[in-house]
C-alpha positions as a Markdown table, in Angstrom:
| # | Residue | x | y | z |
|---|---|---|---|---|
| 1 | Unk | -99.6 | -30.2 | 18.8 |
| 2 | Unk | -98.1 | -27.5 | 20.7 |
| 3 | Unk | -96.5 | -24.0 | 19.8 |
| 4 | Unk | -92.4 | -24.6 | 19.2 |
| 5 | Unk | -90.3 | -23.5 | 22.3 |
| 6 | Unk | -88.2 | -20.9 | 20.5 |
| 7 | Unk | -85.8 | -20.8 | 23.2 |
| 8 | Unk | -84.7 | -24.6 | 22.5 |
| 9 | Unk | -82.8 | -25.7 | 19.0 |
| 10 | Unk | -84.0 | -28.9 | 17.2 |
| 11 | Unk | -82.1 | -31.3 | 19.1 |
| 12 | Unk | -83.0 | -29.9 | 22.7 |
| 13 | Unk | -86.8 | -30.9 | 21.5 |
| 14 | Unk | -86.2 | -33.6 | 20.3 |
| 15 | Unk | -84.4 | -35.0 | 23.4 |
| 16 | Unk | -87.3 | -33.4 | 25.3 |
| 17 | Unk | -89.4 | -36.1 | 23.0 |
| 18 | Unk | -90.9 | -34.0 | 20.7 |
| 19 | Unk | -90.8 | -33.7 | 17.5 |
| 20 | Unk | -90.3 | -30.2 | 15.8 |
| 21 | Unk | -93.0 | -28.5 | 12.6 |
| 22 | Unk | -93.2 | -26.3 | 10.3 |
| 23 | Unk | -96.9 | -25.8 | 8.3 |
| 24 | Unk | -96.7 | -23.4 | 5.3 |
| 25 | Unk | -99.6 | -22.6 | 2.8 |
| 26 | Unk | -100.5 | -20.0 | 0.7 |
| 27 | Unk | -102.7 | -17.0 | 2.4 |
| 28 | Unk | -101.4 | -17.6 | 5.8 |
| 29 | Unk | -97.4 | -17.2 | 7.9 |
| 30 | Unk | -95.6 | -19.9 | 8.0 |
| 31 | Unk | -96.1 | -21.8 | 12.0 |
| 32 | Unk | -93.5 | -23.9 | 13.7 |
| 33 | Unk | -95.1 | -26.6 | 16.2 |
| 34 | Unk | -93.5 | -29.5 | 18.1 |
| 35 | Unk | -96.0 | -32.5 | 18.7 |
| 36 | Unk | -95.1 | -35.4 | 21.1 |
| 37 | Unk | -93.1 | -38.2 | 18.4 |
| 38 | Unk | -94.5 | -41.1 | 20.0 |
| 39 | Unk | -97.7 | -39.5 | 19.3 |
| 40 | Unk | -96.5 | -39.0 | 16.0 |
| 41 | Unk | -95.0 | -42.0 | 15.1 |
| 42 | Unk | -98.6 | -43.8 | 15.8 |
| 43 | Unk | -100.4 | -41.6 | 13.7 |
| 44 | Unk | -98.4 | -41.7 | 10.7 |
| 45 | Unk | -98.3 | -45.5 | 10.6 |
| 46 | Unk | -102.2 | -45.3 | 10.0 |
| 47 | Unk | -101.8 | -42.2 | 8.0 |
| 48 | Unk | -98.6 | -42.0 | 6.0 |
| 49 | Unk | -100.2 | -40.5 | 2.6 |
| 50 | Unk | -103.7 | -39.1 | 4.1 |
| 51 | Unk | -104.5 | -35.3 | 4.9 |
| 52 | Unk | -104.1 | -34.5 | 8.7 |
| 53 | Unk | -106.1 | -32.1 | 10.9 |
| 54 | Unk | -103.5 | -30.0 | 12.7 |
| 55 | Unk | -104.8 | -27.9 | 15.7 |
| 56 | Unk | -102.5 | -25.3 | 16.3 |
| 57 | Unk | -103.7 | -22.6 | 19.2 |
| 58 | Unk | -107.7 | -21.9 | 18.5 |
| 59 | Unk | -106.7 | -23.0 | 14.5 |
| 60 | Unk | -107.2 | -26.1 | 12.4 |
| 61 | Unk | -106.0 | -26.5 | 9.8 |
| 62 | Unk | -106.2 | -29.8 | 6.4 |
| 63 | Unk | -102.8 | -30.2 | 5.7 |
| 64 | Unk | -100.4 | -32.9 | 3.7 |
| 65 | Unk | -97.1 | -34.0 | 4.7 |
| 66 | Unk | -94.6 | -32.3 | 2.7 |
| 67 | Unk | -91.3 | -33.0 | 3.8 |
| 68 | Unk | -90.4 | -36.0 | 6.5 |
| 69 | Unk | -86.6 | -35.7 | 7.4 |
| 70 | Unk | -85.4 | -39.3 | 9.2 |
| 71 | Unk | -82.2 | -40.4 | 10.5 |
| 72 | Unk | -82.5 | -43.6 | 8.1 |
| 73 | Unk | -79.4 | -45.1 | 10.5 |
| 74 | Unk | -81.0 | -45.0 | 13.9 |
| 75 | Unk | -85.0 | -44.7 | 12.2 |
| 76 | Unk | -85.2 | -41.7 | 14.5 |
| 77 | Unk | -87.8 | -38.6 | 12.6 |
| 78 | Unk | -86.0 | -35.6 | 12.8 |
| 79 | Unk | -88.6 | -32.9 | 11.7 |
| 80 | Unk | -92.0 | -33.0 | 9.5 |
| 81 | Unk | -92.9 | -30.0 | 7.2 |
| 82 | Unk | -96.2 | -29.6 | 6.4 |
| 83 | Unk | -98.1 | -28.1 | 3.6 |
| 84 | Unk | -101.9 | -26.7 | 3.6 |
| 85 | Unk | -104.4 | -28.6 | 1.0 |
């Protein structure tokens, strides 16, 4: 997981092969993140419902998925939302 590039919209990062994040939680600001969605896609397979360990600069972080937003047409994942446990 990698800091967002703030210079590039959604669908430039995505075409770039990433996947674009957001974590929110109470007691910290919210943190936008683009992880590889190959990467991704793997993990979630084994881990649809589970907590995750998210990394972000020197931080980790337990954290749920809260919101998964597909393209349901081409099963392409659009952008993940996370939220901390």
């Amino acid at each position: 997981i990698i800091e967002r590039e703030t210079d590039k919209n959604p669908r430039q990062i995505r075409t770039a092969g990433f996947l674009p994040g957001s974590l929110y939680g109470k007691g910290i600001e919210a943190k936008s993140f683009q992880v590889n969605t190959h990467d991704f896609e793997m993990a979630y397979k084994n881990n649809k419902e589970g907590t995750w360990e998210l990394t972000l600069g020197k931080e980790k972080f337990n954290a749920k998925i809260q919101e998964l937003q597909m393209n349901y047409a081409t099963n392409e994942f659009l952008n993940v939302e996370f939220a901390l446990v």
